[in-house]
C-alpha positions in Angstrom: 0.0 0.0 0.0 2.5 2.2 0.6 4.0 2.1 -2.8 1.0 2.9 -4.1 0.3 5.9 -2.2 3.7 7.2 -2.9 2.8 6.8 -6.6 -0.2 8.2 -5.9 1.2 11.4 -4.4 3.5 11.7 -7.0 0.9 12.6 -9.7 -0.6 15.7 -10.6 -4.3 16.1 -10.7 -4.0 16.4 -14.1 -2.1 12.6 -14.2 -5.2 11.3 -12.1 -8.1 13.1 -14.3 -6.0 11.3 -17.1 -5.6 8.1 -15.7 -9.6 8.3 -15.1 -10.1 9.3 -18.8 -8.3 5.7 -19.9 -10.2 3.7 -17.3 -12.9 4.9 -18.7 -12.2 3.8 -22.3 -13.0 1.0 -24.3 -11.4 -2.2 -23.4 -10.5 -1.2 -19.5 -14.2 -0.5 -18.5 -15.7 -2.6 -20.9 -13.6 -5.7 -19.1 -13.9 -4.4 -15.0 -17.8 -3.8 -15.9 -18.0 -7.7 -17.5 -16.1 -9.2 -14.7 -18.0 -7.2 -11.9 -21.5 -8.6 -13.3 -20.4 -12.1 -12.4 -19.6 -11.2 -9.1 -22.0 -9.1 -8.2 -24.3 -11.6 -6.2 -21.5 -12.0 -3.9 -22.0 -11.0 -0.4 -18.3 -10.6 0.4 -16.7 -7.0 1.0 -13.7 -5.4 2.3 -13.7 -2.9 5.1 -12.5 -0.3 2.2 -13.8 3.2 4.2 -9.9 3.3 5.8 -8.2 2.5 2.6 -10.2 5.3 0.7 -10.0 7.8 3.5 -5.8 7.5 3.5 -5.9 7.4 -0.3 -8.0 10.8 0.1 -5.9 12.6 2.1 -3.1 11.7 -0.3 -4.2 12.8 -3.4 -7.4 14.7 -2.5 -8.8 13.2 -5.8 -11.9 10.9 -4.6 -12.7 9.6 -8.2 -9.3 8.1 -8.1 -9.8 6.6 -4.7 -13.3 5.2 -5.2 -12.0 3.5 -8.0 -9.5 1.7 -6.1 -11.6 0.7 -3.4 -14.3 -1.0 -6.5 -11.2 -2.9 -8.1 -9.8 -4.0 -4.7 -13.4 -4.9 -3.5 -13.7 -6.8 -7.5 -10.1 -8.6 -6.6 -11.7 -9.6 -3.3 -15.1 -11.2 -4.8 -13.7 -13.3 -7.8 -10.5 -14.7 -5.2 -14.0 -15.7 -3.2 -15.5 -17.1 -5.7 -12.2 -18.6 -7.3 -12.3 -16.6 -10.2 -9.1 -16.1 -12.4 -8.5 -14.7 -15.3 -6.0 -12.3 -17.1 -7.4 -9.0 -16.3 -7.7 -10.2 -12.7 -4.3 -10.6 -12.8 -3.3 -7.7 -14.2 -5.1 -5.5 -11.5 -3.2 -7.7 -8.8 -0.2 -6.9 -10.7 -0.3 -3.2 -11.0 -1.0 -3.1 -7.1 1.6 -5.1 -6.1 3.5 -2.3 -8.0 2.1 0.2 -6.8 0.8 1.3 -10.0 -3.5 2.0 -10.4 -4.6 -0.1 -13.1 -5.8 2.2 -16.2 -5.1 0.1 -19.5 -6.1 -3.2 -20.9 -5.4 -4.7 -23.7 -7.4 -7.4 -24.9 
């Protein structure tokens, strides 16, 4: 977490409005909207209100922040439901580097 909000803090507000803008493209959002309908019945969440508050205070971008706490909340559901696939992995990935996930390539 703590590469991720040093990332995070790094960008400019215009980096985060951008890095909404390609999440919000094509193939990204057309994938994370797919994959969250077949999880959506699932009762299992993450305590995310801490997580988005110390993102907040970071960046003071909550658009940026709510979207974290969806894809680690979407991470959480298909592990529950032993889900995998590549785009799964791909969002693990660019956490694990600290990096938000904004392009997919199908």
């Amino acid at each position: 977490m703590n590469k991720l909000l040093e990332t995070l803090q790094s960008l400019s507000s215009d980096d985060l409005d951008n890095l909404i803008d390609q999440r919000d493209e094509g193939p990204f959002d057309c994938t994370w909207v797919k994959l969250n309908q077949c999880i959506s019945e699932v009762s299992a969440t993450i305590d995310n209100k801490e997580l988005f508050i110390r993102l907040s205070n970071a960046t003071n971008h909550h658009v940026v922040c709510s979207y974290i706490a969806d894809d680690l909340e979407l991470i959480n559901k298909a592990e529950t439901l032993g889900i995998e696939s590549e785009f799964l992995d791909y969002l693990k990935h660019c956490y694990q580097q600290g990096v938000v996930p904004s392009e997919w390539h199908t």
